[in-house]
C-alpha positions as CSV (number, residue, x, y, z in Angstrom):
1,X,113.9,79.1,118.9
2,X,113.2,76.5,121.7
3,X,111.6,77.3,125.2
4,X,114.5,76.6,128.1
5,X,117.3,78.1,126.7
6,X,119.8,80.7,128.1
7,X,118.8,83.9,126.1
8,X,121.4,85.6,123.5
9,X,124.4,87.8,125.3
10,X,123.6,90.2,122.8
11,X,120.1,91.2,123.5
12,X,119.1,94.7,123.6
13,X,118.9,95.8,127.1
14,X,116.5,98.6,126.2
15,X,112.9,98.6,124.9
16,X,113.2,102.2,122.9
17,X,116.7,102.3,121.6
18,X,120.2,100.5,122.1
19,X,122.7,101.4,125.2
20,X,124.3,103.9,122.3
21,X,121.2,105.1,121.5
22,X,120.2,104.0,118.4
23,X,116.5,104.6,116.6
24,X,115.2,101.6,115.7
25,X,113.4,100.0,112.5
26,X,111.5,96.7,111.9
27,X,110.9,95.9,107.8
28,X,111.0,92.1,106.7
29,X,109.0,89.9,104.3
30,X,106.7,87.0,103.4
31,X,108.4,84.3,102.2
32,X,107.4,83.5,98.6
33,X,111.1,82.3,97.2
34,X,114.3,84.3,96.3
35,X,114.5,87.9,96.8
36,X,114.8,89.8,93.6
37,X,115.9,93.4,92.3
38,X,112.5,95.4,93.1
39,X,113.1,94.1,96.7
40,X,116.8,95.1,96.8
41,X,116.2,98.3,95.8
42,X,112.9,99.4,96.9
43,X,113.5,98.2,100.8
44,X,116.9,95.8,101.3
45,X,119.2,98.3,99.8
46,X,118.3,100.6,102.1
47,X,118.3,98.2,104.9
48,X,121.7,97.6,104.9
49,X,122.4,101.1,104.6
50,X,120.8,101.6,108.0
51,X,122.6,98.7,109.7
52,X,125.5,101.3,111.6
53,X,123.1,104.3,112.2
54,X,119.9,101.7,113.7
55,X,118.8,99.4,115.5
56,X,117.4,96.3,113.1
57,X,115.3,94.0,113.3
58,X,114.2,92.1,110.4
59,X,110.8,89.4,110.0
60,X,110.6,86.7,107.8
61,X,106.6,86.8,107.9
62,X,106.6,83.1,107.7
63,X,102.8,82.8,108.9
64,X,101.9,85.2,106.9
65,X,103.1,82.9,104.1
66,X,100.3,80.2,105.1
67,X,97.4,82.7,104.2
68,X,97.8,82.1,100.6
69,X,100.2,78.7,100.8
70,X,98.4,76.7,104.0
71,X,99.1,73.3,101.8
72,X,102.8,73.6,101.0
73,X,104.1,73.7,104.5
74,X,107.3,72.4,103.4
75,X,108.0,75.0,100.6
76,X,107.6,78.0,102.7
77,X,110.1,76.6,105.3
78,X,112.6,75.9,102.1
79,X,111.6,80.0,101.6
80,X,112.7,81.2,104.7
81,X,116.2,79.4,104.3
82,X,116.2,80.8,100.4
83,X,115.3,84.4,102.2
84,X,118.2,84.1,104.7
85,X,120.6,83.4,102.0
86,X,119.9,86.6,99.6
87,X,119.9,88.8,102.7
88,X,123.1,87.7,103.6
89,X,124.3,87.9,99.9
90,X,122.8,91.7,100.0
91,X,124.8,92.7,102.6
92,X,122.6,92.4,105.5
93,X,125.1,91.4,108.6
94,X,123.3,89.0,111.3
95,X,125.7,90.4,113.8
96,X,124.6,94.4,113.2
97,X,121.1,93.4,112.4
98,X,118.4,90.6,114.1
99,X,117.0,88.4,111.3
100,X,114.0,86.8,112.6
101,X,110.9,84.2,112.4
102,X,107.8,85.4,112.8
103,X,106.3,82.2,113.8
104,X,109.0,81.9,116.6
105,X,107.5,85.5,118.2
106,X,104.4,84.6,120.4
107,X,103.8,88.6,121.4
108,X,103.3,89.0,117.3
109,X,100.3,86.5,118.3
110,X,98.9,88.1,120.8
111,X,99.2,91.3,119.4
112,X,97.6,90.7,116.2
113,X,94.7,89.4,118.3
114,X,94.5,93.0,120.8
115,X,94.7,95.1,117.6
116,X,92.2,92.8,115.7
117,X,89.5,94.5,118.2
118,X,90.7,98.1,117.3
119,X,90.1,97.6,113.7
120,X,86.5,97.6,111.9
121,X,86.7,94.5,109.4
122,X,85.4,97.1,106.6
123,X,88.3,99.5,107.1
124,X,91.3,96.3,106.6
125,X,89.3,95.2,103.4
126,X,89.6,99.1,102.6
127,X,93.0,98.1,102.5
128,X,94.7,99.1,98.9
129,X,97.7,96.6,99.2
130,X,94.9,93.5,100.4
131,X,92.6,94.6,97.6
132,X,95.7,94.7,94.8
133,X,96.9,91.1,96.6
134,X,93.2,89.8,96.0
135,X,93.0,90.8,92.3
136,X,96.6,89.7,91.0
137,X,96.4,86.5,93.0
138,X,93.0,85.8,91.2
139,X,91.5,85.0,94.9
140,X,88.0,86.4,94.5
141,X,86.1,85.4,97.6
142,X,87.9,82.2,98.0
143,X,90.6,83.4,100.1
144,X,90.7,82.1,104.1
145,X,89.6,84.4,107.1
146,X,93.6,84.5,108.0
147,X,94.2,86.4,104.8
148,X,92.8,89.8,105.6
149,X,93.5,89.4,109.5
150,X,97.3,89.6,107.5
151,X,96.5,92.9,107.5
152,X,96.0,93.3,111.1
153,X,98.8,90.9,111.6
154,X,101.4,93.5,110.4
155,X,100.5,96.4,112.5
156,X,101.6,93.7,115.3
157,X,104.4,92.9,113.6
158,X,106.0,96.6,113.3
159,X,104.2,97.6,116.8
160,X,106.1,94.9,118.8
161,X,109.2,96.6,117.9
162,X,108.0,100.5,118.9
163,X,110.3,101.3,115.6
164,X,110.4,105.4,114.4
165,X,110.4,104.4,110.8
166,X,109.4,101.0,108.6
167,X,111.4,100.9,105.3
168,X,109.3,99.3,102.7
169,X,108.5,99.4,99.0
170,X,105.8,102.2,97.8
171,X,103.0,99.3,97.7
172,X,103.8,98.5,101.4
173,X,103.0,102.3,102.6
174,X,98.9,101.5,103.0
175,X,99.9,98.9,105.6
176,X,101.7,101.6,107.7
177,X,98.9,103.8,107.5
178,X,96.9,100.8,108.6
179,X,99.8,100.3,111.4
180,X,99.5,104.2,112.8
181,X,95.9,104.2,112.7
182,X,96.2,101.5,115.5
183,X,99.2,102.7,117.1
184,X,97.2,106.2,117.4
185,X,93.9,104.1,118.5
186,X,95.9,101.8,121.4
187,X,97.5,105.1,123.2
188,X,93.8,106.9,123.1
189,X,92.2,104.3,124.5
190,X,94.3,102.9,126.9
191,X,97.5,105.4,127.8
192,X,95.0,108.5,128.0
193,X,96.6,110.1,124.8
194,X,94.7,113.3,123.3
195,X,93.2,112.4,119.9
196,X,94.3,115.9,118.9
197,X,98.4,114.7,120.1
198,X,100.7,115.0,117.1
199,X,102.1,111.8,116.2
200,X,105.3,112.7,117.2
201,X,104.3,113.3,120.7
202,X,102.4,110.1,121.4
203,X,105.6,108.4,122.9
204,X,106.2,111.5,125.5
205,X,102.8,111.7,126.6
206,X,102.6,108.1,127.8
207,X,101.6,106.4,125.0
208,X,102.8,102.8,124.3
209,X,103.9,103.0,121.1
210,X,105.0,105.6,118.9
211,X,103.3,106.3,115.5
212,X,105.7,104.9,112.9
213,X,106.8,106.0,109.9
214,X,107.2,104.7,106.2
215,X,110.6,105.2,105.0
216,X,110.2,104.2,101.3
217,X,113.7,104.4,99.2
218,X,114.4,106.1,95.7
219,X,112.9,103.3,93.7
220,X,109.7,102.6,95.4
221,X,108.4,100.8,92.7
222,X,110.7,99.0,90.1
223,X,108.7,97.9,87.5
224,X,109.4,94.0,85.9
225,X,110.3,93.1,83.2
226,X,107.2,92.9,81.1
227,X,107.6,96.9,81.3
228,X,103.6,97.2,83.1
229,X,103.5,95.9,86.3
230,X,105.7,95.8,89.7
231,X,108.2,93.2,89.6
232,X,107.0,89.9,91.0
233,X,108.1,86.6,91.0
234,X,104.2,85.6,90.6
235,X,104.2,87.2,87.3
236,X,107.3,86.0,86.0
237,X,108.5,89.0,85.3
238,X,111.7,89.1,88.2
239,X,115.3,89.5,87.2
240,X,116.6,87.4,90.5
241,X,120.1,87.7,92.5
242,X,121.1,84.3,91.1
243,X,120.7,85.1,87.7
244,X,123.5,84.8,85.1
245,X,124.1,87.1,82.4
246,X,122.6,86.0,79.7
247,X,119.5,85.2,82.1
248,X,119.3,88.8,82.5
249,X,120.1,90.2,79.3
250,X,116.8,87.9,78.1
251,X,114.6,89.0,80.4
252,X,115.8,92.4,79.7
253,X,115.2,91.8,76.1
254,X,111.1,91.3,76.8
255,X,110.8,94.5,78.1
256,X,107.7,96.4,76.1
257,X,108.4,100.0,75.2
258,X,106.4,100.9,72.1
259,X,108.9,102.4,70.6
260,X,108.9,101.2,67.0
261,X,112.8,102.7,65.3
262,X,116.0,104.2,66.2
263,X,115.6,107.3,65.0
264,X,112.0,107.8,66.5
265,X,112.0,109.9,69.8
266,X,111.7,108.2,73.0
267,X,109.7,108.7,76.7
268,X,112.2,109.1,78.7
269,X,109.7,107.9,81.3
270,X,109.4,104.7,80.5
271,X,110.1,101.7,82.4
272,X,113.5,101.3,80.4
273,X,114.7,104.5,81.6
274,X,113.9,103.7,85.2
275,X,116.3,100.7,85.2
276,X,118.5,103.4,82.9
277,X,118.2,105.6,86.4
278,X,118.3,103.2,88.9
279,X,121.5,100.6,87.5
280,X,123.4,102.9,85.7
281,X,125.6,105.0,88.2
282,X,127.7,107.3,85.8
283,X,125.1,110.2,85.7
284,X,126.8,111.6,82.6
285,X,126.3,108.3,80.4
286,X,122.6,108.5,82.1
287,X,122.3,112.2,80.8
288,X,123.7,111.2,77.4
289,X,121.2,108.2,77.2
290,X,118.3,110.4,77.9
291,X,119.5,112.8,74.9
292,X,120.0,110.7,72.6
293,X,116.6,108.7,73.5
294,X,114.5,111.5,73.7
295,X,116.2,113.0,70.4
296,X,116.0,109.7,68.3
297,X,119.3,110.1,67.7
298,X,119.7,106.6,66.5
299,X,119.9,104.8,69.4
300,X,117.9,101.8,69.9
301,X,116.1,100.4,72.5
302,X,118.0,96.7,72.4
303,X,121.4,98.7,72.6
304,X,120.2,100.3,76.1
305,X,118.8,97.1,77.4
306,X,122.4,95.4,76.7
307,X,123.6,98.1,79.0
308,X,121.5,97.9,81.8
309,X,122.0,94.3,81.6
310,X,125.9,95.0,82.1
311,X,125.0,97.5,84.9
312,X,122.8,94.8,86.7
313,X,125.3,91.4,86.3
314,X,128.3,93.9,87.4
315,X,126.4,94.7,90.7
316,X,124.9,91.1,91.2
317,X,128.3,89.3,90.8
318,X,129.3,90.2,94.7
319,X,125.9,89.2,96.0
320,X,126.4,85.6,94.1
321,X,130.0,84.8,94.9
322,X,128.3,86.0,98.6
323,X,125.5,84.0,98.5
324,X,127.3,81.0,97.2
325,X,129.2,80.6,100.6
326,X,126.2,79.6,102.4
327,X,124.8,76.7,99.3
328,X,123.4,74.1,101.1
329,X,124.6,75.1,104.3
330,X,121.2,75.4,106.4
331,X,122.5,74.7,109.9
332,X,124.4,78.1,109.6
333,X,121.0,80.0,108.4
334,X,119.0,78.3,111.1
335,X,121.7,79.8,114.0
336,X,121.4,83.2,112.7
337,X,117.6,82.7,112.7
338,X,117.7,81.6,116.5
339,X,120.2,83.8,117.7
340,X,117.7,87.0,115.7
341,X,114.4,85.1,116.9
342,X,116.0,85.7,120.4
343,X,117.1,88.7,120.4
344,X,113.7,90.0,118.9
345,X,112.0,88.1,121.7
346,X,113.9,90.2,124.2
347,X,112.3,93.1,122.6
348,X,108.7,92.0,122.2
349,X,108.1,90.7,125.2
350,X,109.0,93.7,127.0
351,X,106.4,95.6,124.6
352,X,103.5,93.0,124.9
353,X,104.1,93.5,129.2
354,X,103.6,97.4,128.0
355,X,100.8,96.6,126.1
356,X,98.8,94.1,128.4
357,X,99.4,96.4,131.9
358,X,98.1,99.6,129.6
359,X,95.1,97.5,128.5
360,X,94.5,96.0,132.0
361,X,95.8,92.7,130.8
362,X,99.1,92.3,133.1
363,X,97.9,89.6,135.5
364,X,101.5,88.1,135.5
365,X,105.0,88.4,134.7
366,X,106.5,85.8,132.3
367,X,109.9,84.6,131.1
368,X,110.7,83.1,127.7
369,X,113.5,80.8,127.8
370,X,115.7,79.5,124.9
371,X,118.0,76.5,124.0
């Protein structure tokens, strides 16, 4: 996105909703490399499931990126690109839905800024998802000032868009609570709002934005594949969308259990039997597994894992052959970058003007152009 250009034809005319009326949603993410399967299925899947019924918008939460990567500036460009690609591979159709940079949205800025004065520092670092982020990332207190105001960042993020709901993963939801809480906050203070308004009345009664909501899918959580802790790409413990195979039938086969024989009975609650649930889609094989499992009726835990690993490579192989069209091919991701980072401009803007008139701010109109 460049300032002097004509703005995309196919901006949304409307702050609220779309000309057919549309709700719409804002989700996204930081750019740390490829996407993998806890992402697909605990947020993108759903995603592009909502692309007919809503209005999209989707943030690649580039700056965000720099609060833990400031010196590998380079890299976390290369990320965005990488980002683009597996969305696109997913399903995720730039013409339905507005893929986005957030370093290319100057109201995000100014947002996070406002809402940083609504928030007492000691509630963000209350924050369960910053304090989790500290711990696995080994940070302790050597983390910049940038990285909690992340935090804060994100309420601006999913405010500039006045979205109803914000699909995310189960370890995203303390970052909408964190979001409402300043959604309910702004409208009090400066749109005259009750504190004793439902949240689904804030938006009626004058308020500037509505309280969101987290929309978290069936798998909020997948667990990797060291069988403990959600699937990361920092842990090394990701089965990814490029992955072969025989990539994934290895990575499956270092997934811990406990179980020690084939005839011993099996928790049927395990991390095994939630990539059982979530890959395998014939729910009478699934039923059959969980007998036989919980029965000990010599089934073993390697035979399972093989299976799952067909389930997974059988659903992946579109999403390749997808995401091989677009190899190499960065001048096409960058246009569907500036024709989103446009259309979410359209939107923003008009919410900032909202924002800064409520808060007595709205000295001026302004105009952001685009070539």
């Amino acid at each position: 996105m460049h300032p002097n250009a004509e703005p995309s034809s196919n901006v949304p005319p409307s702050p609220d909703t779309t000309v057919t009326g549309k709700p719409r949603i804002l989700t996204g993410d930081t750019p740390t490399g490829q996407l993998h399967l806890g992402h697909y299925v605990g947020s993108v899947k759903r995603r592009v499931e909502l692309q007919d019924s809503h209005e999209c918008y989707f943030i690649i939460a580039n700056m965000h990126a720099f609060t833990t990567r400031v010196d590998q500036p380079a890299e976390i460009r290369r990320d965005c690109l990488e980002i683009v690609r597996d969305y696109l591979a997913m399903g995720i159709d730039p013409k339905r839905s507005a893929i986005f940079l957030q370093s290319e949205i100057p109201a995000i800025a100014e947002l996070t800024f406002l809402f940083a004065m609504l928030l007492p520092f000691n509630r963000v670092m209350r924050n369960p998802t910053l304090k989790d982020e500290i711990k696995v990332k080994n940070l302790g207190d050597n983390y910049s000032f940038g990285f909690p105001l992340y935090a804060v960042g994100q309420t601006a993020d999913i405010l500039a868009f006045r979205p109803v709901q914000v699909p995310v993963g189960e370890d995203q939801v303390p970052h909408i609570e964190l979001t409402r809480e300043v959604a309910r906050k702004f409208n009090q203070l400066y749109c005259g709002v009750s504190d004793q308004a439902e949240d689904k009345d804030h938006d009626r009664l004058g308020g500037v934005f509505p309280v969101p909501e987290a929309f978290v899918g069936k798998v909020g959580r997948l667990i990797g594949t060291d069988g403990v802790n959600k699937m990361s790409k920092s842990l090394h413990n990701a089965i990814f969308i490029t992955d072969t195979f025989k990539q994934i039938k290895k990575k499956l086969g270092q997934l811990y259990t406990g179980r020690q024989s084939m005839t011993e009975p099996g928790d049927i609650n395990n991390a095994l039997f939630q990539y059982v649930r979530t890959f395998i889609t014939d729910a009478d094989r699934v039923a059959e597994l969980e007998r036989a499992y919980a029965a000990g009726d010599n089934i073993g835990d390697g035979h399972i894992k093989v299976e799952v690993a067909e389930a997974i490579d059988r659903m992946l192989e579109p999403m390749r052959e997808r995401r091989r069209e677009y190899e190499g091919d960065d001048e096409t991701i960058i246009d569907i970058l500036r024709d989103g980072s446009a259309r979410a401009n359209a939107v923003t803007e008009q919410t900032l003007a909202m924002a800064k008139e409520a808060a007595s701010l709205g000295f001026f109109d302004r105009e952001l152009r685009y070539r």
